[in-house]
TORKOL-4160 file (C-alpha; in steps of 0.2 Angstrom, whole numbers, padded with zeros to 4 digits, m for minus):
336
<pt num="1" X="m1077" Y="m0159" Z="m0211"/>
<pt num="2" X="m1070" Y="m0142" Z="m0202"/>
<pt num="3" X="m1065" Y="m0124" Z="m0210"/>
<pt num="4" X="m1049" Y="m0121" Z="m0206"/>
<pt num="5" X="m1046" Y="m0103" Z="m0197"/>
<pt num="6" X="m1030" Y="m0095" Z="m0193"/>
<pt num="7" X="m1028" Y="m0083" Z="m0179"/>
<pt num="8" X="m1019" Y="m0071" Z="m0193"/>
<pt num="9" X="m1017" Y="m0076" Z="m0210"/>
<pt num="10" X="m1004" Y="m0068" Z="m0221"/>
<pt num="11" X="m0999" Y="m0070" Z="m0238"/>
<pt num="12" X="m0979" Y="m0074" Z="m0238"/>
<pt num="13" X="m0970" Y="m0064" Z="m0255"/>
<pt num="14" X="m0971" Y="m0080" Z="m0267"/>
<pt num="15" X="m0992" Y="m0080" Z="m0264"/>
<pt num="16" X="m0992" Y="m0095" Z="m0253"/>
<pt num="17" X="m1005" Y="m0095" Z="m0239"/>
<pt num="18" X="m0996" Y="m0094" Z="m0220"/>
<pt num="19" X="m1006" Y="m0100" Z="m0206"/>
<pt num="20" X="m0997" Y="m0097" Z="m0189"/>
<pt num="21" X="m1011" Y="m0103" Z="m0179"/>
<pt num="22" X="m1026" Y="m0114" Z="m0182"/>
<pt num="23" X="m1042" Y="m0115" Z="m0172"/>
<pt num="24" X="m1056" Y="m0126" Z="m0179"/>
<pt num="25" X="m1069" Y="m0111" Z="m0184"/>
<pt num="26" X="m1085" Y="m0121" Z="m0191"/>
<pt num="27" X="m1093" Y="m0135" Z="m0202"/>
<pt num="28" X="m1093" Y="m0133" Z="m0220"/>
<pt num="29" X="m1113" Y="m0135" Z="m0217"/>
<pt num="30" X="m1110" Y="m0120" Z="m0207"/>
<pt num="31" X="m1103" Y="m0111" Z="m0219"/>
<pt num="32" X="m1115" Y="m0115" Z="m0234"/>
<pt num="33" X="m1130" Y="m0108" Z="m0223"/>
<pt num="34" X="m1118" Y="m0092" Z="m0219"/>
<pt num="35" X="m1117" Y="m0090" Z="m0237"/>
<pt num="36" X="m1121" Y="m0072" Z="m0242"/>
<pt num="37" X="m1107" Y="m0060" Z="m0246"/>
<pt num="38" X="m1103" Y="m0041" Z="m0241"/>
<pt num="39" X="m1091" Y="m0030" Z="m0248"/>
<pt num="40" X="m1086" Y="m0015" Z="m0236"/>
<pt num="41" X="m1078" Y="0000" Z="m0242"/>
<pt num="42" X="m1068" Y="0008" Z="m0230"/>
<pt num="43" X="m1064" Y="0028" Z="m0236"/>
<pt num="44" X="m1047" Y="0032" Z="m0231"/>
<pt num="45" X="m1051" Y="0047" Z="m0222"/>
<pt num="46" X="m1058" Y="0036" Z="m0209"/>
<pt num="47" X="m1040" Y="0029" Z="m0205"/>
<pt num="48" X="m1032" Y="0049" Z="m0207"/>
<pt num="49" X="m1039" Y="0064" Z="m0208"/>
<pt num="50" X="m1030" Y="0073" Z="m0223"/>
<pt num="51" X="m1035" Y="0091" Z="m0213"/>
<pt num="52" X="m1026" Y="0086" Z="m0195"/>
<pt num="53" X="m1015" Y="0071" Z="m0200"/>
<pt num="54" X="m1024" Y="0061" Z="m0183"/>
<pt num="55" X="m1029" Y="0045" Z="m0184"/>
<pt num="56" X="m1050" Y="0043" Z="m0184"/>
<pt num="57" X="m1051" Y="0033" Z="m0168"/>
<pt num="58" X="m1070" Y="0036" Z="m0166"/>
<pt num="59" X="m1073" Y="0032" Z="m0184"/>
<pt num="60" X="m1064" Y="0018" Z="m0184"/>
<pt num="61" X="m1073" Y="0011" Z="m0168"/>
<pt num="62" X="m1090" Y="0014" Z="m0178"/>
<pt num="63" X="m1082" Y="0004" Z="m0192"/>
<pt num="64" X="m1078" Y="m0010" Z="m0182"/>
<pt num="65" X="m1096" Y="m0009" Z="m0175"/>
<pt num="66" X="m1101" Y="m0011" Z="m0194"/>
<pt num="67" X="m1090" Y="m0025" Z="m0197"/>
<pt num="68" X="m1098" Y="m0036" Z="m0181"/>
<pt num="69" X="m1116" Y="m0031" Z="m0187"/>
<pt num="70" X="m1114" Y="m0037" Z="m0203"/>
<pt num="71" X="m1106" Y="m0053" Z="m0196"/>
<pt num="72" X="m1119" Y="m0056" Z="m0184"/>
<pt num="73" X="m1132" Y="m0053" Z="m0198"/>
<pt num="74" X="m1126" Y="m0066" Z="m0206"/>
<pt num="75" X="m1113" Y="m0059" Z="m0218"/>
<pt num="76" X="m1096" Y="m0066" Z="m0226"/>
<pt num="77" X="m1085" Y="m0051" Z="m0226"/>
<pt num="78" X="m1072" Y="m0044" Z="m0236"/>
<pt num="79" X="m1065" Y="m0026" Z="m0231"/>
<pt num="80" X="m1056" Y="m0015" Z="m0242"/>
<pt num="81" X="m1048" Y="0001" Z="m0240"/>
<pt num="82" X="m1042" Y="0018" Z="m0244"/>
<pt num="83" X="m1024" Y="0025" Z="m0242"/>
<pt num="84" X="m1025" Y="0041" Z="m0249"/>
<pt num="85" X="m1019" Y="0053" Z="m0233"/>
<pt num="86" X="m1006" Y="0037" Z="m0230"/>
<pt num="87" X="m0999" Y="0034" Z="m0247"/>
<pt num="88" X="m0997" Y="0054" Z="m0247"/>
<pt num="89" X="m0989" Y="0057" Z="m0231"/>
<pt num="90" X="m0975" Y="0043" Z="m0236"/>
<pt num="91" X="m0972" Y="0052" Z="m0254"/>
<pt num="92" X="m0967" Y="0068" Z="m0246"/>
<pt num="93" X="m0958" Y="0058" Z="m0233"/>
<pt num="94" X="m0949" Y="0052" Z="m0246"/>
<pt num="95" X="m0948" Y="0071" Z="m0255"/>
<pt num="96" X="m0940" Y="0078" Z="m0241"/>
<pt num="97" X="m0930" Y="0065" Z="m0232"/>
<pt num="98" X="m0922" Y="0059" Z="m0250"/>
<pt num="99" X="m0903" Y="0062" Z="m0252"/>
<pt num="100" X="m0894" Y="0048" Z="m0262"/>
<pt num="101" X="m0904" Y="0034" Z="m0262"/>
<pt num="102" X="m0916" Y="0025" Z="m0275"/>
<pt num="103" X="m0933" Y="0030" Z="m0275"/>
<pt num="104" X="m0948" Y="0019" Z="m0271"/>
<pt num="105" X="m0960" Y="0016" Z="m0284"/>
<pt num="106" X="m0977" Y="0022" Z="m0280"/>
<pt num="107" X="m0985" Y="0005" Z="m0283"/>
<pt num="108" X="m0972" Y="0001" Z="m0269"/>
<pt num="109" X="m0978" Y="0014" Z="m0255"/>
<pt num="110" X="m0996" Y="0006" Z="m0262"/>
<pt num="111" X="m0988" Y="m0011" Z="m0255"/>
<pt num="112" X="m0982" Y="m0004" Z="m0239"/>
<pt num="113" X="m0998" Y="0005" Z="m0235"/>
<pt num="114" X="m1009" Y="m0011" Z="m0239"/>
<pt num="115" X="m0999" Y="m0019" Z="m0225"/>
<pt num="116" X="m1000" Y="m0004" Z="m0213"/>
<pt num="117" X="m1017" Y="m0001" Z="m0212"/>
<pt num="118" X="m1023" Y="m0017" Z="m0214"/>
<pt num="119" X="m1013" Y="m0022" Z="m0199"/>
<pt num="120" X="m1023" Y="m0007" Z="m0190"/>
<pt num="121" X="m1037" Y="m0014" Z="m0196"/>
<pt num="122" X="m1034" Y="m0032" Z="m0191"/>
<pt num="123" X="m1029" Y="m0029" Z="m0175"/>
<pt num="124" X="m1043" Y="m0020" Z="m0170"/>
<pt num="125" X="m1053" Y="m0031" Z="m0177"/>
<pt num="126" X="m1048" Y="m0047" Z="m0170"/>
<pt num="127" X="m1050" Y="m0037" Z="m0151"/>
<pt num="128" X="m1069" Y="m0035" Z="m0157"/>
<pt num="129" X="m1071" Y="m0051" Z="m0161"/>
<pt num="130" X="m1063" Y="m0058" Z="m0146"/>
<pt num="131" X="m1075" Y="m0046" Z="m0137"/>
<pt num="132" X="m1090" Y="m0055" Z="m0146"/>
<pt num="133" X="m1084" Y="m0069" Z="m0143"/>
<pt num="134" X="m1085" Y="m0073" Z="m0163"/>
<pt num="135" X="m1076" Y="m0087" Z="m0173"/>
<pt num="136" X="m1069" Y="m0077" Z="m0188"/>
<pt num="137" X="m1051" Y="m0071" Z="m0189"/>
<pt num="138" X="m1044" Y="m0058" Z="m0202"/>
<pt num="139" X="m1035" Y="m0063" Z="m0217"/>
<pt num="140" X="m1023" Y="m0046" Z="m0224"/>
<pt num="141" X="m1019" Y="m0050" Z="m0244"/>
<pt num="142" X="m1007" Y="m0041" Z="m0253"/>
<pt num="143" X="m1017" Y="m0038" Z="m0267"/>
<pt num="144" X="m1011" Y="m0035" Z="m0285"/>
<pt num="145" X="m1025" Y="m0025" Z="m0297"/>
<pt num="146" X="m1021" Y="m0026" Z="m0316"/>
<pt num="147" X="m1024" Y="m0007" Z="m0323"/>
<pt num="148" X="m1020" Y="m0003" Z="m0344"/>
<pt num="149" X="m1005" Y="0007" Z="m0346"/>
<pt num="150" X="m1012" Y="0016" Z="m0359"/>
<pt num="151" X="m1028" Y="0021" Z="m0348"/>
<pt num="152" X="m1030" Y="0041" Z="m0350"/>
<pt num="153" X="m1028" Y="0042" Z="m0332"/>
<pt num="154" X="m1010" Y="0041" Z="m0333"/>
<pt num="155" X="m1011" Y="0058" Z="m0344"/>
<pt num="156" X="m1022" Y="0069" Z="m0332"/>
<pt num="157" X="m1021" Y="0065" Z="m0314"/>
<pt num="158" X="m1035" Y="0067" Z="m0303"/>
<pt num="159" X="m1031" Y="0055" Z="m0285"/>
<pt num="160" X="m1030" Y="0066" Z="m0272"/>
<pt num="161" X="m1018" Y="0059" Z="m0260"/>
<pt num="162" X="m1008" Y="0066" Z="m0243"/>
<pt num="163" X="m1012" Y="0081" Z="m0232"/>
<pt num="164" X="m1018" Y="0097" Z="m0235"/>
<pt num="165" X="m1004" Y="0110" Z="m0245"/>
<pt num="166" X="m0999" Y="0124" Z="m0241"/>
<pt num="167" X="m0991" Y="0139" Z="m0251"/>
<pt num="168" X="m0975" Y="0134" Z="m0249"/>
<pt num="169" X="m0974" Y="0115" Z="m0251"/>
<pt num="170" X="m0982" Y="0120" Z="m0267"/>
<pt num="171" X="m0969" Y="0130" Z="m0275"/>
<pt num="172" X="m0955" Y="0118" Z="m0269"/>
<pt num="173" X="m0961" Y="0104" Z="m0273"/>
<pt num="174" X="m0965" Y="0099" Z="m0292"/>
<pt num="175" X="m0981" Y="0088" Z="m0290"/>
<pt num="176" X="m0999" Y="0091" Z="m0300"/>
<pt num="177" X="m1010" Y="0099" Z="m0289"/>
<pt num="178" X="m1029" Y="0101" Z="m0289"/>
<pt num="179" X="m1040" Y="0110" Z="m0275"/>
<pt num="180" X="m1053" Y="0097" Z="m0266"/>
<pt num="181" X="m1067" Y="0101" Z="m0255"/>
<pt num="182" X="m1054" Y="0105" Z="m0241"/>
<pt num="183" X="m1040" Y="0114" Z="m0249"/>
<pt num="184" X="m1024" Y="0111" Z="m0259"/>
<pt num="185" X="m1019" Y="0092" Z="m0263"/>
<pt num="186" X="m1007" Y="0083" Z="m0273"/>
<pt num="187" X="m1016" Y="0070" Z="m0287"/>
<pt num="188" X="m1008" Y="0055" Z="m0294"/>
<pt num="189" X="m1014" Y="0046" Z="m0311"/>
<pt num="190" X="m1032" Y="0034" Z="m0305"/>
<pt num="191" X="m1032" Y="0021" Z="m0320"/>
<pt num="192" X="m1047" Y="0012" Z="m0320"/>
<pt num="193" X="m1046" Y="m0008" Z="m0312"/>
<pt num="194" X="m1047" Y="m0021" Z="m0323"/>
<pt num="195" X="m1045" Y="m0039" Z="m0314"/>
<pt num="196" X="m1040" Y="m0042" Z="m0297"/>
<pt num="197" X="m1025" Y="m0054" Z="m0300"/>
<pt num="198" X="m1027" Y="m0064" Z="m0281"/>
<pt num="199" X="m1049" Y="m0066" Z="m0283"/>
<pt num="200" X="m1045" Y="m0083" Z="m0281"/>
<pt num="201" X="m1034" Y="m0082" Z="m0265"/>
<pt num="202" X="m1045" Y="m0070" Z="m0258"/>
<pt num="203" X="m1061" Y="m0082" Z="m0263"/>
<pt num="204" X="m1054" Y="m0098" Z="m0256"/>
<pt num="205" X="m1051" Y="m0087" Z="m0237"/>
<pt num="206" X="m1071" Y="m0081" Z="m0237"/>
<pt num="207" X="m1074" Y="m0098" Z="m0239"/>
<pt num="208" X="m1061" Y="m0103" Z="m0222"/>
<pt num="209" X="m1074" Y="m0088" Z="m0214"/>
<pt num="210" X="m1060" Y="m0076" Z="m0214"/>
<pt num="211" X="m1064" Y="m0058" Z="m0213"/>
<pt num="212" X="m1052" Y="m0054" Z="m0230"/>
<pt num="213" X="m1046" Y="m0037" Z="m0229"/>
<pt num="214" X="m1040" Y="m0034" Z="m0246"/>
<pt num="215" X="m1037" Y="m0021" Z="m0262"/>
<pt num="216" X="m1030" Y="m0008" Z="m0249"/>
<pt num="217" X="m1028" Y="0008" Z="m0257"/>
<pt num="218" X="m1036" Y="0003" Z="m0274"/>
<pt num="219" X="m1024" Y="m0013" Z="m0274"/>
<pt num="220" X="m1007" Y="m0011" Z="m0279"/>
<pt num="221" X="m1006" Y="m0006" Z="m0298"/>
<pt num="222" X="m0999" Y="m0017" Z="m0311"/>
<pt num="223" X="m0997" Y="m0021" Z="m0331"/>
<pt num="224" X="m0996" Y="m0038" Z="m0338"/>
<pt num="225" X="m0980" Y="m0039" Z="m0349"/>
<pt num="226" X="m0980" Y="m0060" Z="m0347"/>
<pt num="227" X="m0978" Y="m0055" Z="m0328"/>
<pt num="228" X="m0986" Y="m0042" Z="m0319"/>
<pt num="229" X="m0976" Y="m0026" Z="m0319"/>
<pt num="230" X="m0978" Y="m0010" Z="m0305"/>
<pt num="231" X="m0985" Y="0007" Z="m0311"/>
<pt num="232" X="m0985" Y="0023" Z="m0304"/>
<pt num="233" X="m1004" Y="0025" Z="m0298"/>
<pt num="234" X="m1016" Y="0023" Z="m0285"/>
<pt num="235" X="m1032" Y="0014" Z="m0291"/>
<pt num="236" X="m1049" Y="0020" Z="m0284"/>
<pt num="237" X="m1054" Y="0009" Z="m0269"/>
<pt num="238" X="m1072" Y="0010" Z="m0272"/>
<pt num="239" X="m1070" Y="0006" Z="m0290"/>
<pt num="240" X="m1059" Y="m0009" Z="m0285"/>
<pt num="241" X="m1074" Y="m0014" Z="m0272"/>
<pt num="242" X="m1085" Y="m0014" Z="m0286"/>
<pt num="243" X="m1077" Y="m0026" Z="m0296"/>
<pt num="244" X="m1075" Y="m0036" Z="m0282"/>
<pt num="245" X="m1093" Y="m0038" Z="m0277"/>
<pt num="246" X="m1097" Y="m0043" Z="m0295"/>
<pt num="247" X="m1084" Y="m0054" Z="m0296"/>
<pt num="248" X="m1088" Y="m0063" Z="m0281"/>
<pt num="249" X="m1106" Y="m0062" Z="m0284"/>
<pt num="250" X="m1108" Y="m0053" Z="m0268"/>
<pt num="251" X="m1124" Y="m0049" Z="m0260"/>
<pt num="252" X="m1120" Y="m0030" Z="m0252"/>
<pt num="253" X="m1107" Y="m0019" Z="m0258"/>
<pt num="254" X="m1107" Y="m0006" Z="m0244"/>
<pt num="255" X="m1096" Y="0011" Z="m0248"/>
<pt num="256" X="m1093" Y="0019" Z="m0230"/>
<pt num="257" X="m1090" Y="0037" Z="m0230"/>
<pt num="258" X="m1090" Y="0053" Z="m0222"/>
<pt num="259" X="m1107" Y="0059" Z="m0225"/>
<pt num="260" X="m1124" Y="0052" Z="m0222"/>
<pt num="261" X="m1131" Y="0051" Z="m0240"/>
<pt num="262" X="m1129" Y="0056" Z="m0256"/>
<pt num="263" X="m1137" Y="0076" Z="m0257"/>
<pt num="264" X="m1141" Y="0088" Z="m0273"/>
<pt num="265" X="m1137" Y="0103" Z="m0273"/>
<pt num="266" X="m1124" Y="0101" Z="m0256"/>
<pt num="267" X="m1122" Y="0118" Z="m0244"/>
<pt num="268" X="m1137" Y="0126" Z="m0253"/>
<pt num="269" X="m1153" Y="0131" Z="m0248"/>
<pt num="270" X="m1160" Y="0119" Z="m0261"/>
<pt num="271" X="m1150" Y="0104" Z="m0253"/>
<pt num="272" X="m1160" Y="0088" Z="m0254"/>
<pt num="273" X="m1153" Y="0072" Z="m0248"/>
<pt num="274" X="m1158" Y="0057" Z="m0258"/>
<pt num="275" X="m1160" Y="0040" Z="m0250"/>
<pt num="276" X="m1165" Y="0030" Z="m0263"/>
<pt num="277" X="m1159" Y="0034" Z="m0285"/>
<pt num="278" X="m1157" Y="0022" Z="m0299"/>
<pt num="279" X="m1143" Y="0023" Z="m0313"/>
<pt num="280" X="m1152" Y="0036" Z="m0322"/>
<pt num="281" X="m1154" Y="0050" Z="m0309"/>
<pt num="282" X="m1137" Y="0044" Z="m0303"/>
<pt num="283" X="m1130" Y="0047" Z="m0317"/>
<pt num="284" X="m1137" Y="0064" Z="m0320"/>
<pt num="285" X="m1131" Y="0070" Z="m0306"/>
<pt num="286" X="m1114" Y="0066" Z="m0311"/>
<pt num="287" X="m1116" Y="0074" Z="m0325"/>
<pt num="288" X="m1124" Y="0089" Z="m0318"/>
<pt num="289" X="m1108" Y="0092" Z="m0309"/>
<pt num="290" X="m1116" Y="0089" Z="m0290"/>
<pt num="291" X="m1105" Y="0075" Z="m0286"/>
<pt num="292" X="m1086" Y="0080" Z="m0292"/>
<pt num="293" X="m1071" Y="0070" Z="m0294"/>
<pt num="294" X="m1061" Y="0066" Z="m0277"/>
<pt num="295" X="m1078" Y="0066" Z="m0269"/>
<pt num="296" X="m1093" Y="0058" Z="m0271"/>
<pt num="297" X="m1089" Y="0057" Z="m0290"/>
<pt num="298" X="m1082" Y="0041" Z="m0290"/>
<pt num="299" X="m1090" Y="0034" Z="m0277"/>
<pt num="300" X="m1108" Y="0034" Z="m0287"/>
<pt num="301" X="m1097" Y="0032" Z="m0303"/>
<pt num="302" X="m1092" Y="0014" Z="m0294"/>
<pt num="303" X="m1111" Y="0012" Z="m0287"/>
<pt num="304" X="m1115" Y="0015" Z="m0307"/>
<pt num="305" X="m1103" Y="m0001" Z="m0311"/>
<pt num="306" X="m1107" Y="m0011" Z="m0297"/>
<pt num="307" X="m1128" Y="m0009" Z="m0303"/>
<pt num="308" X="m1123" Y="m0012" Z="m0324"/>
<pt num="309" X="m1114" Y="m0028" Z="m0320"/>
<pt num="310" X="m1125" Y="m0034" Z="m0304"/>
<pt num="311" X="m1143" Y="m0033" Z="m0305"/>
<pt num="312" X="m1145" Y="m0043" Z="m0289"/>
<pt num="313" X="m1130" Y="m0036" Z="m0277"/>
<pt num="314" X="m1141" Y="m0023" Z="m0266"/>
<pt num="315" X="m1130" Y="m0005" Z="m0265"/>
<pt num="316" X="m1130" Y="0008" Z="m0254"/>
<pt num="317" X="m1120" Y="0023" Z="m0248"/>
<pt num="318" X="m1118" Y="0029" Z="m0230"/>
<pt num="319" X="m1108" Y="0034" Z="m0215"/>
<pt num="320" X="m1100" Y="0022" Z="m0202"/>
<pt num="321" X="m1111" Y="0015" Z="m0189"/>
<pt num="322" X="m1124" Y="0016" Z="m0199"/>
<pt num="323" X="m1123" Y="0002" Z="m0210"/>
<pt num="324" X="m1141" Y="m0010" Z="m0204"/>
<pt num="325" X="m1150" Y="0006" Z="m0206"/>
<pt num="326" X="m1145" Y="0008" Z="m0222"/>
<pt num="327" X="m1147" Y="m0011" Z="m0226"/>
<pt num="328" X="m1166" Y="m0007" Z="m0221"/>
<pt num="329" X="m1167" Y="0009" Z="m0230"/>
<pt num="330" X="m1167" Y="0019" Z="m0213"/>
<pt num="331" X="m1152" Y="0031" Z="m0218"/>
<pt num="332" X="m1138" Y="0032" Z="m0232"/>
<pt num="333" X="m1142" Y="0031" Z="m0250"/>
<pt num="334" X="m1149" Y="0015" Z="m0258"/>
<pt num="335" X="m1146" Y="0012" Z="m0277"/>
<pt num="336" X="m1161" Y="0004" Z="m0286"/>
C-alpha cells in the first residue's frame, strides 16, 4: 500500500481535501519508521521586517535549510507561522484606502494572510525539496482556532501587529498603541487558543508525508455559537504551536526567532544567555519582567505550556539555521 502525495494540496471553502496532482511518495511501512513529529515555528518577522517593510530573504533561506535538516533527520513536519507585519500592513491598507465599502473582519485579513504567506512559503519550499531531491510536498490549511469570547484579551490588547508608527499615523488614526522593542505599534486583542478545529485534517496530511504548513498567523479566530463564528483577533502563533505539538503528541516543538537564545538581563553588562532552564526559572524570569510581552514573553509563556502538557516533547528556542544545533544542545535555549 502507497501514501498518497499531491504536488500542492489545498483545502477548497467547504473543508474538502483537493489534490491537483498525485505522485506515489512512499510505503505506509515507510512511513511508520519516519514516525517522529516536529512542530516549527516560524516568527513573522522572518517573512517582514516590521522596521523596513522588506521581505527577509536571507532568513527565510536559513528557514528553508531548517525545514530540509529536519526532514532529512528523520522528522514529519508541520510549519506554522506569524503574520503580524502582514496582517498590519493590510489593516492600514484598509485604513487608508477605505471610502464606501464594507470593512473586512480582522479574522478575514487573518484568512487572507494564512494564504499569502503560506504560499511564499510553499513555493520556496517545494524548490528545496526539488533541489534535494526529497519526496514530500507542502499541504497549506486554512485553519480555523477556537478562542473564548469572553477571554480578557479582548479588554486589553497587547498583539503588536504592522510596521513601525510614526507621530502622525498616530494621531490620525484611532488604533491602541503600545511601544515594542523597536518603536511604536498598533496592538490588537491576543485571546488565548483553545482547540484547533482542523487537527484532524491537518493529522491525516502528516500522515500522506505532507509538509503541513498550518495555524498561520495564530490561525484564524473563531467562537462556537453551534457554528464557528469570526472575532476580531490575532491569536499568538507560538501558543497555537504549542497546542499543536501536544495535541499531536509531537516529538520537537521548535520556536524560530530572531535571536540566538533566551538571555537575563538583555543589553546589560550583566547579560547572561541561558541554554538550558526548566519551568521554574522560566517562569521567574517572566515574572521578573526580563522577557516582556510582544517579545520573548510569550514565546517562553508557550515553551511553559507546551512543557505542563508534554513531559516528553523535547523544546527549544533559537535562531534560523540553527535548529540541529539546538536539537544537540549546541546553541538556542533548551527547556528541561
Amino acid at each position: 500500500m502507497y501514501g498518497i502525495v499531491a504536488n500542492t494540496i489545498l483545502l477548497n471553502i467547504e473543508g474538502f481535501i483537493v489534490l491537483p496532482k498525485f505522485v506515489v511518495s512512499q510505503s505506509s511501512a515507510d512511513l511508520r519508521r519516519q514516525a517522529r513529529v516536529a512542530v516549527y515555528a516560524i516568527g513573522g518577522n522572518a517573512l517582514s521586517d516590521p522596521t523596513s517593510r522588506k521581505s527577509s530573504k536571507e532568513v527565510l533561506e536559513k528557514v528553508m535549510d531548517d525545514i530540509i535538516n529536519l526532514l532529512e533527520a528523520g522528522y514529519r513536519l508541520l510549519i506554522t507561522h506569524g503574520n503580524g507585519p502582514q496582517v498590519g500592513d493590510l489593516l492600514m491598507l484598509e485604513e487608508t484606502c477605505l471610502i464606501e465599502r464594507t470593512r473586512v473582519g480582522l479574522d478575514e485579513w487573518v484568512a487572507a494572510t494564512q494564504g499569502m504567506i503560506g504560499h511564499t512559503l510553499s513555493l520556496n519550499l517545494e524548490r528545496h525539496l526539488s533541489k534535494k531531491h526529497r519526496p514530500e510536498r507542502t499541504a497549506v490549511v486554512l485553519t480555523r482556532v477556537e478562542v473564548d469570547e469572553g477571554d480578557i484579551a479582548f479588554a486589553a490588547p497587547t498583539k503588536p501587529v504592522g510596521p513601525i508608527l510614526d507621530e502622525d499615523t498616530i494621531a490620525r488614526m484611532d488604533w491602541d498603541v503600545a511601544t515594542t522593542a523597536h518603536g511604536a505599534r498598533r496592538v490588537v486583542p491576543s485571546p488565548k487558543p483553545l482547540r484547533v478545529l482542523d487537527l484532524e485534517v491537518i493529522n491525516s496530511l502528516l500522515e500522506l508525508n505532507a509538509v503541513v504548513i498550518c495555524a498561520g498567523g495564530g490561525g484564524i479566530p473563531v467562537v462556537m455559537d453551534g457554528t464557528p463564528r469570526g472575532v476580531a483577533a490575532v491569536i499568538d502563533k507560538d501558543r497555537v504551536s504549542a497546542l499543536l505539538a501536544c495535541d499531536l503528541k509531537a516529538d520537537l516543538l521548535v520556536f524560530s526567532t530572531g535571536v540566538d537564545a533566551v538571555r537575563r538581563d538583555f543589553g546589560l553588562e550583566s547579560e547572561e544567555v541561558i541554554h538550558e532552564m526548566d519551568v521554574d526559572l522560566a517562569q521567574s524570569l517572566l515574572n521578573e519582567g526580563q522577557l516582556p510581552a510582544g517579545s520573548m514573553g510569550p514565546k517562553v509563556e508557550a515553551m511553559i505550556e507546551a512543557r505542563i502538557n508534554s513531559e516528553t516533547v523535547n523544546i527549544v528556542l533559537c535562531q534560523p539555521g540553527d535548529v540541529l544545533g539546538a536539537v544537540r544542545g549546541d546553541c538556542g535555549t533548551r527547556l528541561l
